[in-house]
N, C-alpha and C positions, 0 to 999 in steps of 0.2 A: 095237534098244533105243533109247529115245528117253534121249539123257544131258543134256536141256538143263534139269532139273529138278533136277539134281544139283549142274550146274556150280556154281552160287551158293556151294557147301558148300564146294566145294575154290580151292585158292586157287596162285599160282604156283607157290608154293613146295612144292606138289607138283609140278607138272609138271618141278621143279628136281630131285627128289626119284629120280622115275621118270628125269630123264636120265641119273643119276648109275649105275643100275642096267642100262641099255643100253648105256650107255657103257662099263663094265666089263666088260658081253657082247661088247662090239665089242671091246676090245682083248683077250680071252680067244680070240679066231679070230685074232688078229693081225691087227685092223684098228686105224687113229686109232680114239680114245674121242669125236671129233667124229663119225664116223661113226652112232654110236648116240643121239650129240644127235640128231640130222636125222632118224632112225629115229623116234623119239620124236613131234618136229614133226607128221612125218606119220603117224601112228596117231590122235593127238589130231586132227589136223585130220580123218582119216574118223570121228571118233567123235563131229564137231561141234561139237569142245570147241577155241575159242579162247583166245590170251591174252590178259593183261589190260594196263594201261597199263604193272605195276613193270617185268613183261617187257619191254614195250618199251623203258623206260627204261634196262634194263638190256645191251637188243644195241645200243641207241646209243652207251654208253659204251664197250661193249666194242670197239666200230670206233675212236672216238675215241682209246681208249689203246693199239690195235691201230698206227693210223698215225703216232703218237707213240712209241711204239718204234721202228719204221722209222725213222723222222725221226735217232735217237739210234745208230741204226750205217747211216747214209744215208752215202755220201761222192758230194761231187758232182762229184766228177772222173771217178769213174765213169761216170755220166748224159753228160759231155762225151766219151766213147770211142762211135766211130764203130758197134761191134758192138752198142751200147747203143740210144743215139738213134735209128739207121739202120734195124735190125734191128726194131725196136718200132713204128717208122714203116711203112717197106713192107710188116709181117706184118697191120700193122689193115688197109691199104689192099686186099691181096690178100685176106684173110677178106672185109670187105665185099664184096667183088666176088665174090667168089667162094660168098658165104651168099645176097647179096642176088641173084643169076642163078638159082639153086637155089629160094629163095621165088618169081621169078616164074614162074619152069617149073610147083612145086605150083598157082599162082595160075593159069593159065592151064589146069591141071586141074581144078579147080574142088574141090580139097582143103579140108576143114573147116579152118577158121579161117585160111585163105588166101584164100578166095573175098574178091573185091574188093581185092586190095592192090594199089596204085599201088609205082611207083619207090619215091619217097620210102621210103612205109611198112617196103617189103621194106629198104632200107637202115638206118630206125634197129633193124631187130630184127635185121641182119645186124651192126650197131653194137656192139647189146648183146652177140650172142654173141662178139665178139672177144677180150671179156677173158676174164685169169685171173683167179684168187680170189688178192689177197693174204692173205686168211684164214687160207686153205689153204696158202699155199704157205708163208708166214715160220712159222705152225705146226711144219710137217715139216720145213724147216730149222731153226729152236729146236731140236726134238726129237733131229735130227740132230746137233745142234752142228758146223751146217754154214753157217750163214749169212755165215760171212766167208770161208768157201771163193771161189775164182776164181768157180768157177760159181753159187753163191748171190749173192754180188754182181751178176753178170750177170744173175739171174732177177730177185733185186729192184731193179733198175735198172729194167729192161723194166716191172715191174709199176707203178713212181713213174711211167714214161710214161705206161701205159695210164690212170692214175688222176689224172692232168692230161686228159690228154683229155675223161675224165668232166666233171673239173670243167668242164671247157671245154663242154662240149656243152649239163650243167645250168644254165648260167649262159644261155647262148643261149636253149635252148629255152623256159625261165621269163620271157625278156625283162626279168629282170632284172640291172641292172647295178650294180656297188658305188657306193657312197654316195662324198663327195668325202673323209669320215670316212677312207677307206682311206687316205688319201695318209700317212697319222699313221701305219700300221701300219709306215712302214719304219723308226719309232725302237726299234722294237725290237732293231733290230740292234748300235745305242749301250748299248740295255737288256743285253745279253748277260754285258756284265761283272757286272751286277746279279744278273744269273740265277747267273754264277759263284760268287758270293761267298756268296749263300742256299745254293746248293749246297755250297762246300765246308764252311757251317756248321752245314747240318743234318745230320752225323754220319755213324752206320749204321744206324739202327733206324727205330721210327716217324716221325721227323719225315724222313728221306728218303723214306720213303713218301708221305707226306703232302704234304711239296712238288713231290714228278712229280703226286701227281693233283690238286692248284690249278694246275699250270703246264699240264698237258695239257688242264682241261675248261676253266679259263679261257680258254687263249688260244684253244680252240675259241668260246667264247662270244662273245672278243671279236671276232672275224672275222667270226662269224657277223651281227653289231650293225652292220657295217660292210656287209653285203649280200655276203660269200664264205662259202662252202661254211665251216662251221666245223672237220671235219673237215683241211680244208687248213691252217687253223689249228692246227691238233697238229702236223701233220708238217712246217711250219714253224719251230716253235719249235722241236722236236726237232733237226735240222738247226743250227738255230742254236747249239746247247750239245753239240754230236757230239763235237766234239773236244776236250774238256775232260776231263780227264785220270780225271772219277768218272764218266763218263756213260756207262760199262760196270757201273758198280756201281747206277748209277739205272736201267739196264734190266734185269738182272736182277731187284732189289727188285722191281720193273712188274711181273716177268712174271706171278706168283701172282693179281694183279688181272686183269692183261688175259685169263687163261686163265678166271677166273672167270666176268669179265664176257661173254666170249664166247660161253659156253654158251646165254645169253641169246638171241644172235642166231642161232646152229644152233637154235633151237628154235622164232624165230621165224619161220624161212625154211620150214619145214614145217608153218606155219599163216598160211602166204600167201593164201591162196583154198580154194574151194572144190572137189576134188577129183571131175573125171571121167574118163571113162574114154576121150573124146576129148583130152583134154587129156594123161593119160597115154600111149597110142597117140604124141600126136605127141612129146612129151619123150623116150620112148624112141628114137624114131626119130631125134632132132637129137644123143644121146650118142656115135654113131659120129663125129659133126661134132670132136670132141676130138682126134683121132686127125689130121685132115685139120689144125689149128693147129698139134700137134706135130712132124707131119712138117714143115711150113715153116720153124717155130722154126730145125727141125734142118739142113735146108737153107741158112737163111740165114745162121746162125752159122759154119757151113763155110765160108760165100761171102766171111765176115767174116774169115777166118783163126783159128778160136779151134780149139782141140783140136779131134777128134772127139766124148772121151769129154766134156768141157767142153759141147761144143754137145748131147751125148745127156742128160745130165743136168739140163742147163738144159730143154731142151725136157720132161723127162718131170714134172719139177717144174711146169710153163704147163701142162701135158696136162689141163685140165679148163674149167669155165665160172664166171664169176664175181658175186658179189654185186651190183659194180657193173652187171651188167649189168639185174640186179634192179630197181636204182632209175633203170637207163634206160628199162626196160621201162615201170617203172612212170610215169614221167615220159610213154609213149607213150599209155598208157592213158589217163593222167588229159588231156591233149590229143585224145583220140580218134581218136590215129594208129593205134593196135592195138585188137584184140577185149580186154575184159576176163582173159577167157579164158589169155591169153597169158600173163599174170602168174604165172597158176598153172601154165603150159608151164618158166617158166624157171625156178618155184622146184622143180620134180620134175629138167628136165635139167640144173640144177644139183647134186643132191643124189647126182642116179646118175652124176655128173661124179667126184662126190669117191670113190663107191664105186671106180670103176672105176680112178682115177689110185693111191688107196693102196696098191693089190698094185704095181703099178710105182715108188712113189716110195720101197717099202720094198725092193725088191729091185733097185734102179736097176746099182748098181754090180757084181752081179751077172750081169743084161743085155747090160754093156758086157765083163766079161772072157771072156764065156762066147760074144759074139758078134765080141768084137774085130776080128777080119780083116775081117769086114766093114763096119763102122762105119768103118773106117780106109781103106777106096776113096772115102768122100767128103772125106775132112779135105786140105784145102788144103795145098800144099808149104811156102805160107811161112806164117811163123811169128808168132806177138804178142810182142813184146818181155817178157812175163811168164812164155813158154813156154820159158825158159832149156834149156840143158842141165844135167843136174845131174854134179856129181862128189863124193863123198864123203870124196876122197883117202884112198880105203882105211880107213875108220874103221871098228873092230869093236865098238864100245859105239854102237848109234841109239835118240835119246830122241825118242819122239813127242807131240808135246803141249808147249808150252813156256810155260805159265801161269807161275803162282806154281809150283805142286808143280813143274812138269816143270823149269823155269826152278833152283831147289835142288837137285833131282837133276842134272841135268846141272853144276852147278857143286862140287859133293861129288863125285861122278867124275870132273871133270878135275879137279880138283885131287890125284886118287888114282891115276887112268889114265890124264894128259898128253893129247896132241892124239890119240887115239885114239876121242874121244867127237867124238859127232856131236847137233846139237841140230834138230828136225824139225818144222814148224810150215803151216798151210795160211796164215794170216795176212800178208798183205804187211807189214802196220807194224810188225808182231809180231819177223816174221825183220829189216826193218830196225833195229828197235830192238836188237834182239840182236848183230847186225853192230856197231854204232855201240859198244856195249858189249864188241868185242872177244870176243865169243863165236864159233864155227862151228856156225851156224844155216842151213840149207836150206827153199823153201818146197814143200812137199809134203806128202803123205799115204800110208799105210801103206796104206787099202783104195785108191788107185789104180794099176791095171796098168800103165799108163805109165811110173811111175814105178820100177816094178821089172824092167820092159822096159828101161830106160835101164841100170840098176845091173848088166844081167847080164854077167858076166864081172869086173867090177870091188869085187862087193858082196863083203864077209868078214867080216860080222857078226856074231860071239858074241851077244851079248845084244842081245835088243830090250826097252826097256823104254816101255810104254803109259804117257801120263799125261795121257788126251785126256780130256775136259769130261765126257763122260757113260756109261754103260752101252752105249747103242747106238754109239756110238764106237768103243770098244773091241772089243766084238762084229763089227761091221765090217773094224778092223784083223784080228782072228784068223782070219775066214774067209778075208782073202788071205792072208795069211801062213801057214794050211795048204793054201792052191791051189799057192801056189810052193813046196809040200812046204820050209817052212824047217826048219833045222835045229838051228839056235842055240837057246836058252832062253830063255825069253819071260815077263816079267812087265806085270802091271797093275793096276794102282790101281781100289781102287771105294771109295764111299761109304758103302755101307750093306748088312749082312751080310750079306742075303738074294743080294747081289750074287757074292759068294767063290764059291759052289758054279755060278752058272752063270759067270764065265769062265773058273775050273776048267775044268768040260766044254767050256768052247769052242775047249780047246787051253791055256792060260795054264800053266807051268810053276809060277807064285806069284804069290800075290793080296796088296797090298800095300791094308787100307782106311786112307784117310787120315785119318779122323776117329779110331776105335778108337786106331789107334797113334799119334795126336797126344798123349794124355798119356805113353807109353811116351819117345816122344822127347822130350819134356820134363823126363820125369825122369831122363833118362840125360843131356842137356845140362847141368842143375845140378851132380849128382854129377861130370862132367867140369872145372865151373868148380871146386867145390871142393876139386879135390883141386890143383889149381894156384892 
């Protein structure tokens, strides 16, 4: 059927329409709902039907406020840890070499869309595939409510390398270089206090909104006016306002836009080119190539001293191929270092990158209990100084979770049940701030096996009580804590009703929702005040 007489009729905002209806298919099998954007992309693109400019306008923002979130739980002392830098470094150098030996061998077959490739060529598209998608990956961390985990910090550390190097490359290979204009962009760091103070006066509502997205597309604009990536520009300024005491409440506000605007880009990445059936042939064949990055990941991290399950997790979170590599590809194309062709190679082994890493990045923790003994013949004897030992001194109340809610719970039960409460946190700043406040806060997590490998023989936990960030959290928590057959009484906090009956079934002995019973507790604290 010829649809190019049609197109005219329909407009984006169908094809927004239809992602919104795949995307629902895809998390009904239990995949990401970005999976059924990209489903999407590519149907429309065999059907002939392109988007149009809003689309496009709309995956650029969606990057844009993508690495400006980054930028706002970036910490850059991270980026200075040797498993960080090091690890990100010799994994691009060994992929290149190792992608770029692989294209000459195809090349020296005389393999479609190899024929003719020099050194060079084979290197920038061994380049491209080296990255991961931060799309992808701070996505499922989000989702996870795992991104200030050990290992989510370490995956997005690796991914700010990878995505300097881009910048580095696009800069090169365009022969363009920043204007003298740049030299001004370091007042922004004088600016910060400025960014502070907007901050703490725009509130909670729309005008925090409104001020991350003037601060995120602006100072992308402005970088970009100065001849940098403008992009760099968000993640910049992001960075520069991290540690300011709201800029946890300015990324959450983000996230609704940035998940928005994202769909934009999952959708544009599957109406990249024109779809053949060479071109598919070879994308499926470079999806195995995911697998050969992961296992390095995994390697090198052990080599670094980080966990086992730290370096498994990290790696299976990198386990796929990235956008950037997209715009290197494309950056080869438009130079005429690659086939046209190619373009549409890496928007398909990109897409079957994401198929293939979701069943892993949903059942990671799974993976690591179920295969432990083995995981653990490669993890190094010594240790990172973050991989403490834990002791719980015997505490039989452990609160997991230590936000706001968990942070009150724990301090209502010590105050009821003395030092026999224990407060449980993945957050480095989180358990320091806690410490500092004279609290007993540990840094850990409920679904790692490690961590209940350390506790055996010592653990005597009555109650565990859940008071983690999200649904899949908790769900997580419950499935270890019926692997180590616990036995104590388990409660968990949910947000929204439909939530009670499944962690019910997930094992929860009582579901505590914190919104519902927010006015109960409020009218039991008054009537408390007034009768005193």
């Amino acid at each position: 059927m010829d649809w190019e007489w049609i197109q005219p009729l329909l407009s984006d905002t169908t094809w927004i329409g239809l992602a919104f209806f795949l995307g629902l298919g895809a998390k009904l099998l239990g995949l990401p709902p970005l999976v059924g954007f990209l489903v999407t992309g590519f149907a429309l693109n065999a059907l002939g039907v392109s988007g149009g400019d809003t689309l496009q306008k709309i995956a650029d923002i969606g990057i844009t406020l993508l690495l400006f979130t980054v930028g706002l739980k970036l910490e850059l002392k991270t980026l200075m840890k040797p498993y960080v830098w090091a690890v990100s470094s010799i994994h691009m150098v060994l992929v290149v070499a190792v992608f770029g030996v692989s294209a000459m061998v195809f090349a020296a077959w005389g393999a479609p869309l190899f024929t003719g490739m020099t050194l060079k060529h084979a290197a920038i598209l061994a380049f491209a595939l080296s990255f991961s998608s931060t799309v992808f990956v701070v996505k499922v961390l989000e989702d996870k409510a795992e991104i200030k985990s050990q290992f989510g910090k370490i995956a997005i550390g690796i991914l700010v390398m990878q995505d300097l190097a881009a910048v580095v490359f696009l800069a090169a290979s365009a022969g363009k270089v920043p204007t003298l204009w740049a030299l001004t962009l370091f007042l922004l760091v004088p600016l910060r206090h400025v960014f502070f103070r907007l901050l703490e006066k725009s509130g909670h509502g729309e005008l925090l909104a409104l001020f991350g997205l003037a601060l995120a597309l602006g100072s992308a604009e402005i970088f970009e006016l100065t001849g940098i990536k403008g992009d760099v520009g968000a993640l910049v300024v992001g960075v520069l306002i991290a540690h300011h005491p709201k800029s946890s409440e300015l990324s959450k506000t983000m996230l609704s836009f940035k998940n928005l605007f994202l769909v934009g880009f999952f959708l544009s990445v599957g109406m990249a080119g024109n779809l053949t059936v060479t071109a598919a042939v070879i994308a499926i064949a470079l999806v195995p190539f995911v697998f050969v990055k992961s296992a390095l990941f995994f390697f090198l991290l052990n080599r670094f001293h980080v966990r086992s399950r730290n370096s498994l997790l990290t790696s299976l979170s990198l386990n796929n191929f990235s956008e950037f590599g997209l715009i290197v590809a494309a950056i080869g194309v438009s130079n005429s270092w690659l086939d046209p062709q190619w373009l549409v190679v890496m928007s398909i082994a990109l897409s079957l990158s994401f198929l293939v890493a979701a069943p892993f990045t949903r059942r990671d923790e799974s993976l690591y209990r179920r295969y432990r003994n083995f995981w653990l013949r490669f993890q190094s004897e010594a240790r990172l100084p973050e991989d403490h030992s834990i002791d719980t001194h015997h505490a039989t109340i452990a609160i997991f979770g230590m936000g706001r809610v968990g942070t009150g719970t724990y301090d209502r039960m010590q105050n009821r049940h003395g030092d026999t409460v224990v407060g449980i946190d993945f957050d480095a700043e989180q358990v320091k701030y806690h410490l500092e406040q004279g609290r007993n806060v540990l840094r850990s997590t409920p679904s790692d096996a490690d961590f209940w490998e350390q506790l055996r023989g010592q653990d005597r936990f009555e109650l565990v009580m859940l008071a983690l960030p999200n649904l899949e959290a908790n769900l997580s928590a419950l499935e270890q804590l019926r692997v180590i057959q616990f036995a104590g009484r388990i409660s968990a906090t949910a947000r929204y009703p439909d939530e009670n009956e499944i962690l019910l079934e997930a094992g929860a002995d009582s579901v505590f929702n914190i919104y519902a019973e927010a006015g109960t507790g409020f009218a039991d604290h008054i009537e408390e005040v007034m009768q005193n």
